[in-house]
N, C-alpha and C positions, 0 to 999 in steps of 0.2 A: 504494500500500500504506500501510496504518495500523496504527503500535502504540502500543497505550494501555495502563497500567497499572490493576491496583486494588489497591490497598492497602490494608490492614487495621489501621486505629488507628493505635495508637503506632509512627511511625516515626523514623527516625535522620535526618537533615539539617535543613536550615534552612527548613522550609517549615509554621512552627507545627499540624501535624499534632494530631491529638487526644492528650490523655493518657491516655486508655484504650483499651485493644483492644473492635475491634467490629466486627460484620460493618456495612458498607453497603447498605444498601437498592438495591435495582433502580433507584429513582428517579436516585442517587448515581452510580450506574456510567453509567447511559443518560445524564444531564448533562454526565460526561468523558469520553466516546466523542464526541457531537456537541460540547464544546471540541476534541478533538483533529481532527475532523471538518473545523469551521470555521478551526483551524492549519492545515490541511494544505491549504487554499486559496490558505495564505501565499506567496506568492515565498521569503519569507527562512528557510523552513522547515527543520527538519531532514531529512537526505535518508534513505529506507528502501529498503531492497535487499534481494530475494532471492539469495542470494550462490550455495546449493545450495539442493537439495529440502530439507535439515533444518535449515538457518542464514540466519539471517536477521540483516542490517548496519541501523545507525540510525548516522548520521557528521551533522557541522556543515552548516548552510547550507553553498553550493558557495564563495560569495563568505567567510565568514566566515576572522577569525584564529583562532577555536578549533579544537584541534585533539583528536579523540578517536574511537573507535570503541567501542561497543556491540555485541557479538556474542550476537543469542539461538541458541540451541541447542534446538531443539526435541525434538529424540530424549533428550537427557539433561537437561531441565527445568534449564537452568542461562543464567544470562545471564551475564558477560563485559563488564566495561566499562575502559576503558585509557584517560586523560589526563581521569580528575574530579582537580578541583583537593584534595579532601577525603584523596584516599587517594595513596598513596605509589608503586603501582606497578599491578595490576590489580586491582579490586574482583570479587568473583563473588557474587553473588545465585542463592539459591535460589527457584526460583520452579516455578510452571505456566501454560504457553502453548498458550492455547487461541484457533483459528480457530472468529473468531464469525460471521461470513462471511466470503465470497471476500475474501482479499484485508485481512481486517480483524483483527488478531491484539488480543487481550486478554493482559496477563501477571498472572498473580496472583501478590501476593507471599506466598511461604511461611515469612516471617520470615529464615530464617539467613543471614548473610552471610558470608564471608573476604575478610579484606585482606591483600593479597599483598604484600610487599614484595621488593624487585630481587635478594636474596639467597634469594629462593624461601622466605624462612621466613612464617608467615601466623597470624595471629589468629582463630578462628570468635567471631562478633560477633551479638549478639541471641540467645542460647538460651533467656535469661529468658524472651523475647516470646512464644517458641516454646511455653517447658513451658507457660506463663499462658496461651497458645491452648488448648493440651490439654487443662488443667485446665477450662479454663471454655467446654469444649465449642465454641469459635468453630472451629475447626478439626475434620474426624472423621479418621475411623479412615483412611479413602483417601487424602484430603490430607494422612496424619501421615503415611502408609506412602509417597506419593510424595516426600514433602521428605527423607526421612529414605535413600530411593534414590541421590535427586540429592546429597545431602551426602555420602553412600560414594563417590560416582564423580568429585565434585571432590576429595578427601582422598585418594584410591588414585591421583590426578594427581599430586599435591604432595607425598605421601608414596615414591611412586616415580620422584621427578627427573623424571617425565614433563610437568612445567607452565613456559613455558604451549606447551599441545600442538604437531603440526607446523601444523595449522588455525590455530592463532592465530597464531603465530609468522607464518604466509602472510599473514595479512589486517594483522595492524600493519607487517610489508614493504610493504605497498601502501599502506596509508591513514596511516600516520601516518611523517611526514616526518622530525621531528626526532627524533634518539634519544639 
């Protein structure tokens, strides 16, 4: 199994990303599908798991000392990631995860993030990127109405003590050792 990302312009981390928003070209996606393609040849790879039929795990090389789980959620367009050194407790990304074949998951990022900290309070991160998609048409009316789904159902988590669910809660039980 393979998951790859597309990203749209201006993003947040240390991976000097563009300064403007922009859709990518077909050429841009098919070049990071065949990189992730050619990784995933690697030994030392990141490992991917279909965990259920709707959630899908992305965890360190087997041998590696990092330690971190990636949870996509496909029925609620929402990714999940626990032990980035960048955030304080879990990160959630808005996105949509699309099967582009068997077996080969695409995530497109829908700009919004929250950073979760261990007292369950959380920050929504990137709305600028979001409204400047809207505004400047890089994003439409179905990609506005799915991100803006998936953000009611991470926020109706956090705002009813319900985060992080019993699903997460399971998988950082198992995958991640130190607490």
């Amino acid at each position: 199994m393979i998951i790859f990302w597309h990203h749209v312009g201006r993003e947040h981390g240390k991976n000097g990303y563009a300064a403007d928003i922009k859709k990518n070209s077909e050429e841009t996606i098919e070049n990071c599908l065949l990189q992730k393609r050619n990784f995933a040849e690697n030994i030392n790879r990141n490992q991917f798991i279909r965990y259920n039929e709707t959630t899908l795990l992305e965890l360190p090389p087997k041998d590696s000392e990092k330690e971190f789980v990636i949870v996509y959620c496909l029925d609620k367009g929402l990714q999940y990631s626990l032990g980035n050194k960048d955030y304080p407790f879990w990160l959630i990304d808005i996105c949509d995860i699309e099967e582009v074949e068997k077996n080969v998951f695409c995530v497109h990022d829908l700009f919004i993030d929250i950073s979760v900290n261990e007292d369950t309070s959380y920050n929504v991160l990137d709305m600028d990127d979001f409204h400047f998609a809207i505004e400047n048409k890089v994003i439409d009316y179905e990609t506005t109405r799915k991100a803006l789904h998936s953000l009611s159902i991470a926020l109706e988590e956090l705002n009813n003590n319900a985060f992080p669910n019993p699903l997460l809660l399971e998988i950082e039980n198992h995958y991640i050792k130190t607490k």
